[in-house]
Phi, psi and omega in degrees: 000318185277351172271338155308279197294332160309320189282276228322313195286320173312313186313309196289293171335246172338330169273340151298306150351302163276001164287295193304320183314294217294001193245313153327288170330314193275285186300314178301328171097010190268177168249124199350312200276358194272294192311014166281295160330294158306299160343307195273000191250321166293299178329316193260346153316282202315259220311348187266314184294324152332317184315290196295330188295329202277339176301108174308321194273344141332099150295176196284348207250323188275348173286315157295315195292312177270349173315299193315319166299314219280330182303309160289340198264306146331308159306318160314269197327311172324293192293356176259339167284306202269141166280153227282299180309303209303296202306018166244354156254357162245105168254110159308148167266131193279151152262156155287141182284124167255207205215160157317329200250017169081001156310126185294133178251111174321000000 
């Protein structure tokens, strides 16, 4: 039973993924693997900004501060993936950032 739900969550997981790939793809005007790329880049910005929010030993200031490296460094990455057109039709959207407890972090 519990391995149903598990494959089922898995499954749902992968078909978002591959919605987001196939959508990137379509607005960028690209090819699989660049929206892959891109893709595999955002993903792994969200879990490092989770990282840091979920971090205790972090002040709210020492916590901007590395969101802020982790930003740029995702932008790097962007600009090395996107051609002169995409990057001007792929703006990802910043959210504000919070804290785990749902705090805006200054």
């Amino acid at each position: 039973m519990i391995l149903l739900i598990t494959s089922a969550a898995y499954a749902q997981k992968v078909d978002s993924v591959k919605l987001k790939q196939l959508n990137l793809q379509k607005k960028l005007n690209s090819d699989p693997e660049k929206a892959s790329q891109i893709n595999t880049i955002q993903e792994a910005y969200k879990l490092e900004v989770e990282l840091v929010l979920a971090n205790k030993l972090l002040s709210s200031k020492e916590k901007l501060e590395k969101i802020q490296v982790l930003v740029e460094e995702k932008n790097k990455k962007f600009r090395a993936v996107l051609t002169g057109v995409q990057k001007d039709t792929y703006k990802p959207v910043v959210k504000p950032v919070t804290s785990a407890s749902g705090n805006l972090i200054h």
